[in-house]
C-alpha positions as CSV (number, residue, x, y, z in Angstrom):
1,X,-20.4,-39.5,13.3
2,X,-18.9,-36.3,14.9
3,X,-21.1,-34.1,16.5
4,X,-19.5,-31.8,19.6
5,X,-20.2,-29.3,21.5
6,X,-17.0,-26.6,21.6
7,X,-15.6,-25.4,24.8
8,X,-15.8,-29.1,26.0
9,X,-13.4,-31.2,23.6
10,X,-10.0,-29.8,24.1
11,X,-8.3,-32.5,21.6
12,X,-10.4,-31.7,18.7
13,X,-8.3,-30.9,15.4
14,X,-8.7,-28.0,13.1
15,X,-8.8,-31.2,10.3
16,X,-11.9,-32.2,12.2
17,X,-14.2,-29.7,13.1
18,X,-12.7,-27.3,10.6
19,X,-10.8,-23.2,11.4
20,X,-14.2,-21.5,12.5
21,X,-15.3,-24.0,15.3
22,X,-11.4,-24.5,15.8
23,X,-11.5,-20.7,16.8
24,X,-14.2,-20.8,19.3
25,X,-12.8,-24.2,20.9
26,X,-10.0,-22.1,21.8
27,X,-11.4,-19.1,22.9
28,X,-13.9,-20.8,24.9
29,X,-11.1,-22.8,26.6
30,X,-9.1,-19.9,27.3
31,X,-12.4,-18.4,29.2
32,X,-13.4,-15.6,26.8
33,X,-17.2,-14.3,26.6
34,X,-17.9,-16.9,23.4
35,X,-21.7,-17.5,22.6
36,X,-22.4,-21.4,22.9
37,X,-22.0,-23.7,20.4
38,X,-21.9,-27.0,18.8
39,X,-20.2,-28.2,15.7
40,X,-20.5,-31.0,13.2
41,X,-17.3,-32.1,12.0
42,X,-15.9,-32.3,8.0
43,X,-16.3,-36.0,8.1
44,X,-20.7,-35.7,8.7
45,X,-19.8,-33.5,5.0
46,X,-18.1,-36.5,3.6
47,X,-20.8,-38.4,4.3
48,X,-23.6,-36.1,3.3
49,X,-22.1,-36.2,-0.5
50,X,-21.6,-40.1,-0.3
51,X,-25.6,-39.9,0.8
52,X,-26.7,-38.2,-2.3
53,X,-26.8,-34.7,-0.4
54,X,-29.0,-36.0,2.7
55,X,-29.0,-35.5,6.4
56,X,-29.1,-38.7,8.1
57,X,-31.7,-39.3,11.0
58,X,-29.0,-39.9,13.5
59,X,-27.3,-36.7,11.9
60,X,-30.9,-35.0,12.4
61,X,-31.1,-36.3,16.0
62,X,-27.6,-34.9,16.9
63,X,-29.1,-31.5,15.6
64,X,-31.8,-31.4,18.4
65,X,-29.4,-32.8,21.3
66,X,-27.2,-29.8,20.2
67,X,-30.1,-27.5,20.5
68,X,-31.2,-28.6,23.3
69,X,-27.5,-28.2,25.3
70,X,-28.1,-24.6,23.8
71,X,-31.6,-23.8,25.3
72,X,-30.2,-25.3,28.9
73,X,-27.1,-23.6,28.9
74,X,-29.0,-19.7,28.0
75,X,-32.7,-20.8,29.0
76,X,-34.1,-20.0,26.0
77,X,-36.3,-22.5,23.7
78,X,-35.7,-23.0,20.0
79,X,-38.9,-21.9,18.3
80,X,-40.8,-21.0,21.3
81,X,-43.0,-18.1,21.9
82,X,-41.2,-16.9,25.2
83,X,-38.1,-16.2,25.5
84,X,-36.8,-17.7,21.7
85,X,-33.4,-18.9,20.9
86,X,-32.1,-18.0,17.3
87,X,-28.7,-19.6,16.3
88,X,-26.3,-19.0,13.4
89,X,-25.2,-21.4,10.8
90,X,-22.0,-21.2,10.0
91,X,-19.4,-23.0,7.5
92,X,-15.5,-23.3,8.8
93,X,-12.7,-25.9,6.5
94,X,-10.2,-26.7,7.9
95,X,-7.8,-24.0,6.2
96,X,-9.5,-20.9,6.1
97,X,-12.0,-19.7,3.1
98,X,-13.1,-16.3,3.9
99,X,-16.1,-15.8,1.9
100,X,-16.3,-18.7,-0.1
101,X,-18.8,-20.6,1.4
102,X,-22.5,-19.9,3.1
103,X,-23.4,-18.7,6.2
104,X,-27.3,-18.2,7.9
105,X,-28.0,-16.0,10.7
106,X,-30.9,-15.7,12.9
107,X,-32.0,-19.0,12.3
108,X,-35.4,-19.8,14.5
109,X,-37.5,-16.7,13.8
110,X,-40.7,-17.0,12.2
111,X,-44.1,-14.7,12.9
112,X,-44.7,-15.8,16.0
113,X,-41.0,-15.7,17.7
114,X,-40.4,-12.0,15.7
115,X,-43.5,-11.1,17.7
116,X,-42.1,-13.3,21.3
117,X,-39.1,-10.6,20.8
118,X,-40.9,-7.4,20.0
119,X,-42.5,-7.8,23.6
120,X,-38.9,-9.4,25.1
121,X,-37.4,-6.2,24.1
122,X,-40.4,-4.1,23.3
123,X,-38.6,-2.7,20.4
124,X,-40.5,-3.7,17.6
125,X,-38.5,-2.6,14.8
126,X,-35.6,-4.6,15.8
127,X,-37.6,-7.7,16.2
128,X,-38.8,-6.9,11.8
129,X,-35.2,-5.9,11.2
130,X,-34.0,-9.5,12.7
131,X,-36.7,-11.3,10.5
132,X,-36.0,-9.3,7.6
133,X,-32.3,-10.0,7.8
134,X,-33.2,-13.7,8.2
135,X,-35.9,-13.9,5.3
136,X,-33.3,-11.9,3.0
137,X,-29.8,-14.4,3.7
138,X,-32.2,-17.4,3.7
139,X,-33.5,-17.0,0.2
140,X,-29.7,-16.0,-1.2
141,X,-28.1,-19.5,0.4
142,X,-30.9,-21.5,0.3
143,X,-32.6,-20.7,-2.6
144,X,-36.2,-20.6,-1.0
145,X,-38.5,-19.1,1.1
146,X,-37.9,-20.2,4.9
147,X,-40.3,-22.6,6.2
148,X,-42.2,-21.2,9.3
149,X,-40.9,-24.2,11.0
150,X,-37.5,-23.7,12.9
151,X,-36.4,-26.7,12.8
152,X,-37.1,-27.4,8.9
153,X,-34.9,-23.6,8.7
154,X,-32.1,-25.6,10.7
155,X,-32.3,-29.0,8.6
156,X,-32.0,-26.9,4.8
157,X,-29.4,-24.0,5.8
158,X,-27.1,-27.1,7.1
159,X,-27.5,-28.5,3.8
160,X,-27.1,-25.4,2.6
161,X,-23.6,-25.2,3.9
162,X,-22.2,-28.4,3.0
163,X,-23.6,-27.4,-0.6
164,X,-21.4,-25.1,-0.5
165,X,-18.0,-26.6,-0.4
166,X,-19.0,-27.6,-4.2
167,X,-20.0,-23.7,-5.2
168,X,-18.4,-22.5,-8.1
169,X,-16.3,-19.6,-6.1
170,X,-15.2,-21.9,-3.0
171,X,-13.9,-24.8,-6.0
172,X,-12.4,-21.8,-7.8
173,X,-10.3,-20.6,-4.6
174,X,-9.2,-24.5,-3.8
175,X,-8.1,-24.8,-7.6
176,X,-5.8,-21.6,-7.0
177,X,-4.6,-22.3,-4.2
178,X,-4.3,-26.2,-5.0
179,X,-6.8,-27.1,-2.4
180,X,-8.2,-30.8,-2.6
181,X,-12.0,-31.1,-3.4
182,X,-12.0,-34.1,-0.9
183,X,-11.8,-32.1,2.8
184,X,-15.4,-31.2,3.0
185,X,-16.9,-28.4,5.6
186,X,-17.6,-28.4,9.2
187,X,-21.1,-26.7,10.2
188,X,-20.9,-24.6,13.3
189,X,-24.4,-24.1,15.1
190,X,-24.0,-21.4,17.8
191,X,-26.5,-19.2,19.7
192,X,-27.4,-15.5,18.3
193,X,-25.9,-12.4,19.9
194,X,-27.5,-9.4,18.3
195,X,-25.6,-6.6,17.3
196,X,-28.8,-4.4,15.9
197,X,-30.6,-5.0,19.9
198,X,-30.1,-1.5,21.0
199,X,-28.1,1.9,20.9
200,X,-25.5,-0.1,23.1
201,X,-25.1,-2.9,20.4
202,X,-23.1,-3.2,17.1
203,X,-20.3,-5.1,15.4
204,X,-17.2,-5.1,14.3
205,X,-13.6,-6.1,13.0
206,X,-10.6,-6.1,14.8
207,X,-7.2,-7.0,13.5
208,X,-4.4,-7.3,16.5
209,X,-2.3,-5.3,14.1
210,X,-2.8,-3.1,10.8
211,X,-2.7,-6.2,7.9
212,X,-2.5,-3.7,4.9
213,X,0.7,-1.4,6.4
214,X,3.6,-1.6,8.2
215,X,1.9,-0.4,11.4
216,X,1.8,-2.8,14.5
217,X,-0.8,-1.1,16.1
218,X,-4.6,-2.8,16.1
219,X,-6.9,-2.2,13.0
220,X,-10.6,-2.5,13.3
221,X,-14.0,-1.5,12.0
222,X,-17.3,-1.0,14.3
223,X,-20.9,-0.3,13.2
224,X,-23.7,0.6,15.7
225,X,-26.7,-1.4,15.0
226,X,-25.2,-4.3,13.1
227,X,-24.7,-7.7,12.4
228,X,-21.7,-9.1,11.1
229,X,-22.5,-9.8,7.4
230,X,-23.2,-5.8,7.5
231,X,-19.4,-5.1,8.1
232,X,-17.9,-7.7,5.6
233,X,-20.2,-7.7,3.0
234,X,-18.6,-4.0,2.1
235,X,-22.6,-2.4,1.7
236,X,-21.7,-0.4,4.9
237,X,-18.5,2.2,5.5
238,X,-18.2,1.6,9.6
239,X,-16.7,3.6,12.1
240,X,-13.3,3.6,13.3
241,X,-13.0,1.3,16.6
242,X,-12.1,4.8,18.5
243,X,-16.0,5.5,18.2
244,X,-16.2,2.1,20.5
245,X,-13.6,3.3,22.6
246,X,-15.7,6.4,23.2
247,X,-18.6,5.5,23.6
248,X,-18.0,2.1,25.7
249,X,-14.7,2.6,26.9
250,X,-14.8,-0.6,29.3
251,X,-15.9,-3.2,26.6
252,X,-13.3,-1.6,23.7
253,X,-11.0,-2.2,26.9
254,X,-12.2,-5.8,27.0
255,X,-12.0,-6.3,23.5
256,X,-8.1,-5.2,23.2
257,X,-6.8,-7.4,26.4
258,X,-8.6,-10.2,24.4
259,X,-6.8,-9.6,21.1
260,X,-3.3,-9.3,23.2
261,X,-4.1,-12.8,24.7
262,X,-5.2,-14.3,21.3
263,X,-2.2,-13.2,18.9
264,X,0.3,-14.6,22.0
265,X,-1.2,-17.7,22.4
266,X,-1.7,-18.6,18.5
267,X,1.3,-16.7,18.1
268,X,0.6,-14.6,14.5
269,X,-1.6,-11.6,14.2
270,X,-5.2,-12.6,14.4
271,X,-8.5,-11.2,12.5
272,X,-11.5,-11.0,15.2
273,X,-15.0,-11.0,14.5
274,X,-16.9,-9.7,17.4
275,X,-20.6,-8.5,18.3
276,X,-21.7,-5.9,21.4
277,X,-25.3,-6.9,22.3
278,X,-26.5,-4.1,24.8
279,X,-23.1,-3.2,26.2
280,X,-21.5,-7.1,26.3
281,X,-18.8,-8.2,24.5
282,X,-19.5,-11.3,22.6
283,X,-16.4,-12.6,20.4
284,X,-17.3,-15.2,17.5
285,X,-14.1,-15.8,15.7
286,X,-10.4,-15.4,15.6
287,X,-7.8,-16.3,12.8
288,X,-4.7,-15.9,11.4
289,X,-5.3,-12.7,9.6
290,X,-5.0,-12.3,5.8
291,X,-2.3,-9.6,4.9
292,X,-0.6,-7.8,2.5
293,X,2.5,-8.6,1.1
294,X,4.6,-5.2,3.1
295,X,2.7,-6.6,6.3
296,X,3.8,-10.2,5.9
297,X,6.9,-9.3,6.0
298,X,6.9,-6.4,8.2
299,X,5.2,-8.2,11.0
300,X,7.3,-11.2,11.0
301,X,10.3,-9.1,11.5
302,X,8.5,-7.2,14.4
303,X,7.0,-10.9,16.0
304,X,10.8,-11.8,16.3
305,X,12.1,-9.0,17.6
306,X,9.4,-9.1,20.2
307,X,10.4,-12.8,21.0
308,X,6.5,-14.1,19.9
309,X,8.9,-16.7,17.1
310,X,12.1,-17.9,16.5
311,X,13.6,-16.9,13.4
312,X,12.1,-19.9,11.4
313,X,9.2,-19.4,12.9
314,X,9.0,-15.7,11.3
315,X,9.7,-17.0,8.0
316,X,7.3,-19.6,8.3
317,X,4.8,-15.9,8.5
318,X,6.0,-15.2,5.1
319,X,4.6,-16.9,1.6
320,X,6.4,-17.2,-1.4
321,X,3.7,-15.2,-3.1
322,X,3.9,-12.3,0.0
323,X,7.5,-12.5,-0.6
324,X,7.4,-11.8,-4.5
325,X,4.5,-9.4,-4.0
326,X,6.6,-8.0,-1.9
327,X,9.6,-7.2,-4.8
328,X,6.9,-6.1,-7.3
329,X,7.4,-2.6,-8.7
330,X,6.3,0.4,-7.1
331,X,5.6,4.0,-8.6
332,X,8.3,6.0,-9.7
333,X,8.5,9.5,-7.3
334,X,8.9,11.1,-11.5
335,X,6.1,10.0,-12.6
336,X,3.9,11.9,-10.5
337,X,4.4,14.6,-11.7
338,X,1.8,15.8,-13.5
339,X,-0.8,13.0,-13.1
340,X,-3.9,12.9,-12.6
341,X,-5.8,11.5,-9.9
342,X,-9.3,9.6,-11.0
343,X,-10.4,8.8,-7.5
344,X,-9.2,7.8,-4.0
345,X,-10.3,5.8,-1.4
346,X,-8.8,3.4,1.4
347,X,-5.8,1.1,0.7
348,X,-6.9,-2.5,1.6
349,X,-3.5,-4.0,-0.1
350,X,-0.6,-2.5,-1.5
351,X,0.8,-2.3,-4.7
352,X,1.2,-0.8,-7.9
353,X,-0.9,-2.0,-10.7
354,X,-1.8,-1.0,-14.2
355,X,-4.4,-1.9,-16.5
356,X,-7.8,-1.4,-18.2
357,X,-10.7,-0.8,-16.1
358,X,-13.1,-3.3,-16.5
359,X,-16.9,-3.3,-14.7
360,X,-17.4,-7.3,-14.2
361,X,-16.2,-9.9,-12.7
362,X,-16.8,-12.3,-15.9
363,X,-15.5,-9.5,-18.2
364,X,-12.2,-9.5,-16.1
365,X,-11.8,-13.3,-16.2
366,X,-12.4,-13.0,-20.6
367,X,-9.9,-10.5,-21.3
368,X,-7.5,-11.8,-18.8
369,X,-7.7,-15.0,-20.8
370,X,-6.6,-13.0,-23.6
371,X,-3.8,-12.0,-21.7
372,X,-5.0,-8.4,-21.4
373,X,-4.2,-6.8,-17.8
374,X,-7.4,-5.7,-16.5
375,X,-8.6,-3.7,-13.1
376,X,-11.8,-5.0,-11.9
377,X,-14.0,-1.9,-10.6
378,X,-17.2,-2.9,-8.7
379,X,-19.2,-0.6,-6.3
380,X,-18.4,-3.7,-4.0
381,X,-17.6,-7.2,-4.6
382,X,-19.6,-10.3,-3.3
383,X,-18.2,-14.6,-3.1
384,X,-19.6,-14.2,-6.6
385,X,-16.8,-12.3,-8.0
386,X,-14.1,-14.5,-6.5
387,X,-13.3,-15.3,-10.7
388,X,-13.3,-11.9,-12.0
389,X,-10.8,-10.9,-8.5
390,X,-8.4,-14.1,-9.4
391,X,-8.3,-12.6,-13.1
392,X,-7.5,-9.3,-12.4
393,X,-4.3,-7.2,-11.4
394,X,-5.9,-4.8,-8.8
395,X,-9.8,-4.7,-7.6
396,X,-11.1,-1.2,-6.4
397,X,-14.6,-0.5,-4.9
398,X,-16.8,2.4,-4.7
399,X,-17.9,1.8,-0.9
400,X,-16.9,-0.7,1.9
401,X,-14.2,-0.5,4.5
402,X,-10.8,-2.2,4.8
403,X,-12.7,-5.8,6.3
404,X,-15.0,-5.6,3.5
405,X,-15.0,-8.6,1.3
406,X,-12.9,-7.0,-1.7
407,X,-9.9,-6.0,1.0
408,X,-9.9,-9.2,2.8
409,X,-10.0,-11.3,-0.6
410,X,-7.2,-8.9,-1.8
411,X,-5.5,-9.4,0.8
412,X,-5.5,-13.2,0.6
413,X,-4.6,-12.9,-3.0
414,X,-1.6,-10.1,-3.0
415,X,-4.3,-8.6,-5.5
416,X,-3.5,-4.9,-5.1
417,X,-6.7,-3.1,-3.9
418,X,-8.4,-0.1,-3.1
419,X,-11.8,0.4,-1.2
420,X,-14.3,3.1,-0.3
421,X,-13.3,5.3,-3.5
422,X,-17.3,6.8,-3.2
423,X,-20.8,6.2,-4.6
424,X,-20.8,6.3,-8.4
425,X,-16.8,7.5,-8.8
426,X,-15.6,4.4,-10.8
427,X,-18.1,2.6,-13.1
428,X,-16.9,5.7,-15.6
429,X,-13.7,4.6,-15.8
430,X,-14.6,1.1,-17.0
431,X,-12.4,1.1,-21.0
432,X,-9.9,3.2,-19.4
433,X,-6.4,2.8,-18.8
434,X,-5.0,3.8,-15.3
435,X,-2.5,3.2,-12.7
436,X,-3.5,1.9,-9.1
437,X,-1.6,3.1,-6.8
438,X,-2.7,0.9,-3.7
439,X,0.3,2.6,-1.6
440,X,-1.4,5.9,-1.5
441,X,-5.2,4.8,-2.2
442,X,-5.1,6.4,-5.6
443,X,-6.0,5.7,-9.4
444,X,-4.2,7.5,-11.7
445,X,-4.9,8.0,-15.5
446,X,-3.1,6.3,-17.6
447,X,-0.3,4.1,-17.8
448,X,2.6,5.1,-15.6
449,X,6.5,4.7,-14.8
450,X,7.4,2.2,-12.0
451,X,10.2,1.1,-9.8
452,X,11.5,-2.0,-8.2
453,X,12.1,-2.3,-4.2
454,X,16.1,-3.8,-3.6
455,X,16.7,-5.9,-1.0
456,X,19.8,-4.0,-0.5
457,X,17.9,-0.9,0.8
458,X,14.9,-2.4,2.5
459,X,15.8,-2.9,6.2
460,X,12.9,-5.5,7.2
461,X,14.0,-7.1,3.6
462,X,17.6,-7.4,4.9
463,X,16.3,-9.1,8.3
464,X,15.1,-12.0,6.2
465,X,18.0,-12.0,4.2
466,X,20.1,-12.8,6.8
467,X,17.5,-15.6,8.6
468,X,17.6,-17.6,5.6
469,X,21.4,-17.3,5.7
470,X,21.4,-18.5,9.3
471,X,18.9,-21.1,8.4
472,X,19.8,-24.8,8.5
473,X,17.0,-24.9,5.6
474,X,18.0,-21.3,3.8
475,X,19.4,-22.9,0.5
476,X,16.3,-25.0,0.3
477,X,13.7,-22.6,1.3
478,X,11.3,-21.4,-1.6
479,X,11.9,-17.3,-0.4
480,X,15.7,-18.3,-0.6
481,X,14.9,-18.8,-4.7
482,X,12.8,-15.9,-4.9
483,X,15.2,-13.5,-3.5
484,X,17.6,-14.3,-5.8
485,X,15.3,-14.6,-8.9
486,X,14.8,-11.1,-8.0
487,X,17.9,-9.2,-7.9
């Protein structure tokens, strides 16, 4: 049985407690302002499916110690009417999933404790908005009405979790990226930092640089008042992070000295997660950020020529599918002219795409089984569309933000994508054809010309060129065979 408490086992393996508790291991090692937390490792998964889908009691008894390290270290009491601690329930594999599998927040709260923190904070609206944000999650992953017992809430939404390794969208992303079934989840429990406390709270995104261009400068989303599902989920358009920067200067300082020290010590550009609760920096997760094809490459280059990698080590940055998502077409400057524009919005992954504009995810997945090129359009997407956004050639959304779940998915599947196009601007389209333009945030009517990028031309394409030439593996190497497929 593995049951630790992160910040305290230095040796533990991504394989073992999986990339999320991984993460805050890390962090908390390297001293940064990390809630506290404790973690049940992929192998207590194993067993829960060889147990018929049930906690053990000595699994069950590992839940309380782990709660109870919790309540000493912050002096608060799980389920008590003074002072209450609310935790998180969190899923983490050991590669990285984003979206595929379940996650409950503000686990603990029930009548009583919502009424402990409206006089803790004597806000009383943010104590209902924390219940209501619990009640709502808790019914969509575990299928019921919470118990008004916390610790019955903790038991079911760790089930929950390890449920969800076998859910149809996280078994549909193994099977495309020929993941094995057999790995199971990790289960993070970690304390609540609350991002909807106060006018001085919020949450946000931060990517150490921009994963969608060629920009090396930091990326990142914030939203006042929120919690973390409010950024990704894509409901909410958030605020640029220079909103943090103005308005709390010292902790939007805090937040990019942490990011620098991240990406140099895991040595790749690095997708935050963090949460402000009344003016303090809590961070909740790092990891190797998804990226577009043009920043794959773009930021290996730049990594190297900052001395961050070796030369094999920036090609180790690159995928074969970046790379050939890389050489797709791109629109011809000619045909331009003349077109019309249907709608723009915020590229979340480059690319040129055309295709029939199709409303749902299941309708994508049909005609692309006929072998019909389709555009999935959604005002945003959800885990549940994961089929309809492997089926299609390019997703746009109506609203959400460039962490939302349709960019970062994108992004993780060189899908091209556009986000944030506006309330009610796309379901019209669904029957049409168009072009996406997901270089310039644009969709275009009808079916236009395109070109093909040469490595000839390309400078950050010659750079890799020439490593695989130098490279004592370049004949071998999978983007060695793709290059040369392509021209």
């Amino acid at each position: 049985m593995t049951v630790l408490r992160l910040g305290q086992c230095p040796d533990a393996t991504r394989e073992l407690i999986g990339g999320k508790a991984f993460s805050i291991n890390s962090m908390l090692t390297l001293g940064l302002p990390v809630p506290p937390a404790f973690v049940l490792g992929t192998d207590e998964c194993t067993r829960y499916y060889a147990s018929d889908r049930k906690l053990a009691e000595d699994v069950l008894a590992e839940l309380r110690s782990g709660i109870a390290c919790l309540e000493s270290t912050l002096g608060r009491t799980f389920g008590a009417t003074n002072k209450p601690l609310l935790v998180s329930v969190r899923s983490g594999a050991p590669r990285s999933m984003p979206g595929m599998m379940d996650t409950v927040l503000n686990l603990g709260i029930n009548d009583s404790v919502e009424k402990a923190l409206r006089e803790e904070t004597s806000d009383a609206e943010y104590a209902a908005d924390t219940h209501r944000r619990f009640r709502e999650q808790f019914r969509k992953v575990v299928g019921s009405d919470p118990s008004p017992e916390p610790w019955d809430q903790l038991e079911a939404a760790v089930a929950a979790v390890f449920d969800s390794w076998h859910s149809p969208r996280a078994v549909a992303y193994r099977r495309h990226h020929g993941i094995s079934d057999d790995g199971g989840t990790a289960v993070t429990v970690q304390a609540m930092v609350f991002g909807n406390l106060d006018d001085h709270s919020g949450t946000g995104v931060l990517f150490t640089r921009d994963p969608v261009t060629a920009q090396s400068a930091p990326l990142g989303e914030w939203l006042p008042r929120g919690q973390g599902e409010d950024v990704v989920s894509g409901r909410c358009t958030p605020l640029t992070l220079g909103h943090l920067a103005g308005n709390m200067p010292d902790v939007h300082r805090q937040l990019m000295d942490s990011a620098s020290l991240l990406e140099r010590t895991f040595c790749d550009v690095q997708d935050i997660e963090f949460t402000v609760e009344s003016g303090h920096l809590w961070l909740l997760q790092t990891r190797s950020a998804k990226r577009s094809a043009t920043a794959a490459v773009h930021h290996a280059v730049t990594f190297e020529k900052e001395g961050i990698v070796t030369p094999e080590g920036a090609l180790s940055m690159i995928s074969p599918d970046q790379l050939s998502a890389f050489l797709r077409p791109h629109l011809s400057p000619t045909a331009r002219i003349g077109a019309t524009v249907l709608a723009r919005g915020e590229v979340a992954c480059p690319g040129v795409v055309t295709g029939i504009v199709v409303g749902t995810a299941d309708e994508a997945e049909e005609m692309a089984e006929q072998g019909i090129d389709v555009i999935l359009a959604r005002p945003t997407t959800d885990p549940d569309d994961v089929h309809g956004i492997l089926a299609a050639k390019a997703i746009i959304t109506e609203i959400g933000g460039a962490t939302s779940h349709a960019a970062v998915v994108s992004r993780e599947f060189n899908r091209a994508c556009v986000v944030g196009c506006g309330e009610g601007s796309l379901m019209d389209l669904v029957g049409r054809n168009v072009t996406v333009d997901a270089t310039s945030g644009e969709i275009l009517d009808g079916i236009l010309e395109v070109e093909v990028p040469s490595k000839d031309t390309h400078p950050d394409l010659q750079v890799v060129t020439q490593w695989l030439a130098a490279s004592e593996t370049g004949n071998d190497n999978p983007l060695n065979k793709i290059l040369a497929a392509a021209h």
